[in-house]
Every structure is written in C-alpha cells, then in structure tokens.
N, C-alpha and C positions, 0 to 999 in steps of 0.2 A: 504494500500500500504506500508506505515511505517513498520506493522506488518510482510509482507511478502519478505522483505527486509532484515531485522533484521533475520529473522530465514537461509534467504539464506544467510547472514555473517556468520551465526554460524557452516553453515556448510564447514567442512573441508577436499576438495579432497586429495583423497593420493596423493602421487608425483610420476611422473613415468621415475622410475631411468633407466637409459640406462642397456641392458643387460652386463653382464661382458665377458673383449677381450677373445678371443679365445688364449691358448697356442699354440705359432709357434715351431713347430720342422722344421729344415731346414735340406733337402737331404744332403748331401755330396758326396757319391757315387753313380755309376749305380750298382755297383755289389752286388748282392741280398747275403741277413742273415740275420740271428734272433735276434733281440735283446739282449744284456748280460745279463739284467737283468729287464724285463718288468715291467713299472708301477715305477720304482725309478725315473724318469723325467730328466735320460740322455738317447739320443738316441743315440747308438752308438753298432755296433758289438763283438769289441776287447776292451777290458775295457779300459780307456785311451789313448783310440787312436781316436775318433771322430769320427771314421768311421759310419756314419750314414745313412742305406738302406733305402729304400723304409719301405720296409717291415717294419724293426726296428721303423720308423714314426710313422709308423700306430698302432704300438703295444704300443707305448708310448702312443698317443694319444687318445687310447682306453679307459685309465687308468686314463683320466683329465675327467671334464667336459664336456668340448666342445676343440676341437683344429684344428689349423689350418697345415695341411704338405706342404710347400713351396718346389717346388719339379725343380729344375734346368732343362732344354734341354738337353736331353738326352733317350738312348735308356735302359729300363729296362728289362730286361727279369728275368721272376721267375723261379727259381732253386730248392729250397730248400722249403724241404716238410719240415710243421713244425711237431714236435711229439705232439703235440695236435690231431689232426686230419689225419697225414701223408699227406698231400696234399699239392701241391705248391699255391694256391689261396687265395689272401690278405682277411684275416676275420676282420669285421667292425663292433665292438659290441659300441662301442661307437658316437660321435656325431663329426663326421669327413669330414673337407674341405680339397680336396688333390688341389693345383692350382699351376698352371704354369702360365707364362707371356702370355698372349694369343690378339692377334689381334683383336678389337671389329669387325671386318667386319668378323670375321668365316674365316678367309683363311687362318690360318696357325695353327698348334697344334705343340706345344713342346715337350710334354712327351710321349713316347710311351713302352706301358705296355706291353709285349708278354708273356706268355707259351709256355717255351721251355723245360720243363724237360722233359726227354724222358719216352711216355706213360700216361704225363699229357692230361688227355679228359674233364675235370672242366673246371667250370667257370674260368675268373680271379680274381673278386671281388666277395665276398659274404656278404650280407649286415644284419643283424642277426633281430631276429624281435626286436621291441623297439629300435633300431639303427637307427643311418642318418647319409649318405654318399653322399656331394655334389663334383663332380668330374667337373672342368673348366679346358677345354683346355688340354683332355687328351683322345691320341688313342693308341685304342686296334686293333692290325693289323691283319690281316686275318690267323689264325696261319694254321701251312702245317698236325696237328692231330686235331681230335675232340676237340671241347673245346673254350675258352677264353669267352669274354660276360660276363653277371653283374646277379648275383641272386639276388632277391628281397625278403625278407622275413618282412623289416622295412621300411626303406623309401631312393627314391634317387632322385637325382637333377642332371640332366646332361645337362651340357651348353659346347655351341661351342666345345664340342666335335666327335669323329670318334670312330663307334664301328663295327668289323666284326667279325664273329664267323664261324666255322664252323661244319654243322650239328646240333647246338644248338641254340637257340634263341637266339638275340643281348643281349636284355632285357628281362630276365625271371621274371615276378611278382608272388611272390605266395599269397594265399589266406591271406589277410590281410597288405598286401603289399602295397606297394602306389609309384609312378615313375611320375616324372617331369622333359619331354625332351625339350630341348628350344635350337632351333639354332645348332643341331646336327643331325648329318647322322649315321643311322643305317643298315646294314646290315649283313643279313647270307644267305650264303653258304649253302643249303641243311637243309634251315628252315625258321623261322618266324622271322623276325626283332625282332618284341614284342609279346610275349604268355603273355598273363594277363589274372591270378586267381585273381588280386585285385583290385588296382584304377590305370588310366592312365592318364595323360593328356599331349599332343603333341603339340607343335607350332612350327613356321618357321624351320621344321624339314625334313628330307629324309630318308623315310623308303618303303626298299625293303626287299623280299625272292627270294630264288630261290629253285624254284618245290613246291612253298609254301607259304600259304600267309603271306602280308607285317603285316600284325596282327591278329592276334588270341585269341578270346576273351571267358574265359571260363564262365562257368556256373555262375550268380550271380556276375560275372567283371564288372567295367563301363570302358570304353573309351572314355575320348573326342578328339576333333582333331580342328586345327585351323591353315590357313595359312601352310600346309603341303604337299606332296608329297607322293603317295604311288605308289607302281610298284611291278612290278614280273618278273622273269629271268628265265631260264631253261636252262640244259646243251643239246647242241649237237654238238658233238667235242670239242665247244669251250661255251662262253657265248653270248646267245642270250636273246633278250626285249621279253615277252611275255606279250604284252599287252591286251590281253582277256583273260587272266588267272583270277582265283578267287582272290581279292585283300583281302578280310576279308570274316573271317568264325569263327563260333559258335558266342556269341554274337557280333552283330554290333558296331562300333563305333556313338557316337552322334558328330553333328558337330556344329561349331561356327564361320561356313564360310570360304570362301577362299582357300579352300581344291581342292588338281586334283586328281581323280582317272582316270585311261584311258578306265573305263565303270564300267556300274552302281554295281556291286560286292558291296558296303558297304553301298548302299540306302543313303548316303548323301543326307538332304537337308535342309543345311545352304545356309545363301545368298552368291551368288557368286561363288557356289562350280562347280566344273567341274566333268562330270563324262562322259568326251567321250573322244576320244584318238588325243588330240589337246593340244595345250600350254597355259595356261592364263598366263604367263608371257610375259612382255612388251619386244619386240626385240631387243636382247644385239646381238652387231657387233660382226663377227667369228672372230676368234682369242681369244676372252675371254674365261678364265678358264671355263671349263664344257659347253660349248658349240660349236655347231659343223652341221655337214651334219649328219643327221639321228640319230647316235649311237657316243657317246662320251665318256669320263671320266673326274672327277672331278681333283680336287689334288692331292687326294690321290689314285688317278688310279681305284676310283669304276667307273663302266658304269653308267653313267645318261642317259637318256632320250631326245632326243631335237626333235623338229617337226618346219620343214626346213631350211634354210641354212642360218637364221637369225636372230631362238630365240632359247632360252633354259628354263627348267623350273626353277620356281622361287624352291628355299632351302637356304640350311644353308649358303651358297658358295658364291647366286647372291646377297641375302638379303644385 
C-alpha cells in the first residue's frame, strides 16, 4: 500500500490552464465597409476615424485566434461586395463569436443582418471549412431577392437566434460541415430550413419550408433532433400550414425525444415524440406571443402552428 502511494505522489498531472479571452472588436456603426487595413487589430473603415462595421469585425477577427464581435441593436444591411470574392456575404475563416444582448427567454433578437445589395442571391454568412462561427441573438430577415441564410462549410453554433431565407436553405451544411441550433427558429421561403451534407444537431428549435421540406438530409448526413418543431407551408395566394406535406426527405433525422412532427414524414421514435397533427405543448392562455385560433405568428411575424384556441407549440418563443 506504502508502495502504491508513493508512486501515485510521484506522479505529476498537468494543470489545466483556462483557454485564453477571446479579442472583442466592438461595432460602432450599422453602415456596412471593409476594413482599412485587415489583420492590423484596429477595426475600423476610414483610418482614424473608429468607424467600425460589421463586416470590418469580422475581418479583424479573422486574423486573431479566436475573437469575440460585440455587435450593438441595430439594423445591418450588407452593401458592399468585397474584391476578394465580389460578393456582399460576411466570410468567417477564422474562430468567431458575433453576440448581441439577447433575452435568455428567446423573445427578443437585437441585431439584424439583411442582403440588400441589389442582385445579391448569397448566402449572408459563409462559414469556411476549418472555421467557427457562433452567432447569439442575431436575425436574418426574410430578404425580398434570392438569398441570405448561413453556408456551412466548418462549423456553426446558433443560439436564440431568427433565420429566413429565400429560395435557399436557412442553414446550408456542406459535406464536412457541422451546425449546432439551440433555441432558434429557422425558416425558408421556397426551401428547406436545413439541407445537411454534414452533421446536424437541433434543440428547442423551429424549423419550417415552404413547398419543401423542414430538413433535408443528404447522402452520408447525420441529423439529430431534440425538443423541436418541424412544419411545412405552401403558397396559395397567400401562406398557408400544410401539414401532411413531406416534413424530411433523403436521409432521416434520429431523434432524442420530445420532437412534433404533424405526421409520420421523419419516422421519429424518440420518447415522447409527436408525429400526428396535434400540440404537445402545455396550454398557454390567447393572447401570448405565437399563439392563437388555428394559424398565428411569432414575433417576428413567421406563421406558427397552434391546435385550438388555447395552446401553441412548444419553440424557441414559448420555451
């Protein structure tokens, strides 16, 4: 016993030192440019002037380790194609936290990122592979051209966020891709919420298509799903629920419970999962946000789903 004592003294675990802070670039402005000079560790448009974009952030941020873009309340619209690529869509080759002040309950988002150059059909973000892009409390609003939505090429983390796209997938993962949604609502407009070529994993989330399903999962994809909502829309004249529409198509998602699908379309069977056109959420009184008689909208004026006149489904909203 002595003997086994003694040798456990002699050994020496390493220490395990905290990782090192993230560099804060802090926004200044809504109005989108390029950085003066990317990777010198001021962010700023016009050379001593402070003027610090979005974009500019993110280009600095690029060029550190890891950093964090503190990003003020405010409406961002992107303008300006960079000459890298000629494209107006924020590129993330490095290990980047964009965060706003966000409401732990999911009911309110500060920053909102739009495509409005004219003839822009991109994504908004594009995430490079070997890159990380954790985006808190930050919506992408339904733009009025093809486009906005998140490319996935490395890896993303999206929390209490709002994503709409249209014609293109909320979330596009490509083949080695990796996407982590938690506490956000996804939708498109004339596609698939999430098309995943790589890895998915979904919680207390809200994800819809319309004319299309809420996920699409390619050849050799995993999806899981947990505590979520999926649904489907169709246009006629205006926006209607189609709830026996295909929810999921090409590979299935796996589940980890507590999942509504409003029919069996995704083979769920985690415990607890719903997969018929009824509510498992507990009955929130009318008048609260996102629900309603029949057909409702959130906060951010997507349509949800409710099943009668005194519940709504559980998401990112009721959670």
């Amino acid at each position: 016993m002595g003997i086994l004592a003694a040798a456990a003294a002699a050994v020496v675990l390493p220490g395990c030192d905290p990782l090192p802070p993230r560099k804060v670039f802090t926004v200044t402005t809504t109005t989108d440019g390029v950085d003066a000079a990317p990777g010198d560790g001021v962010c700023e448009v016009t050379v001593g002037a402070g003027d610090c974009s979005l974009r500019a952030a993110i280009a600095e941020a690029n060029a550190v380790a890891s950093a964090e873009v503190v990003v003020p309340a405010g409406n961002y619209s992107l303008r300006v194609a960079e000459a890298a690529d000629g494209d107006v869509d924020l590129d993330v080759t490095g290990d980047v936290l964009v965060r706003g002040a966000f409401v732990e309950s999911g009911l309110l988002t500060d920053i909102v990122v739009s495509t409005t150059a004219p003839g822009a059909a991109g994504p908004s973000f594009v995430v490079a592979a070997g890159a990380r892009l954790e985006l808190r409390s930050v919506e992408l609003p339904l733009p009025t051209v093809k486009g906005s939505g998140i490319e996935v090429a490395g890896r993303l983390v999206l929390d209490h966020s709002s994503i709409m796209t249209n014609q293109t997938p909320g979330v596009d993962v490509l083949p080695g891709g990796v996407a982590r949604v938690t506490t956000s609502s996804v939708f498109s407009s004339d596609g698939s919420a999430i098309r995943n070529a790589g890895e998915v994993v979904v919680g207390y989330s809200s994800l819809a298509g319309t004319d299309a399903a809420a996920i699409h999962g390619e050849a050799g994809s995993t999806t899981a799903m947990a505590t979520t909502i999926l649904d489907r829309y169709t246009w006629f004249i205006h926006l209607l629920r189609d709830p026996t529409g295909v929810m999921c198509t090409g590979v299935l998602p796996t589940s980890a419970g507590y999942n509504h699908v409003p029919n069996p379309s995704c083979s769920l069977t985690g415990p607890t999962d719903v997969q018929a056109d009824d509510s498992p959420a507990t009955p929130i009184p009318v008048g609260v946000a996102g629900c309603g008689d029949g057909f409702s909208t959130d906060l951010y004026g997507r349509p949800r789903p409710t099943a009668g006149s005194t519940s709504c489904h559980a998401g990112p909203y009721e959670y």
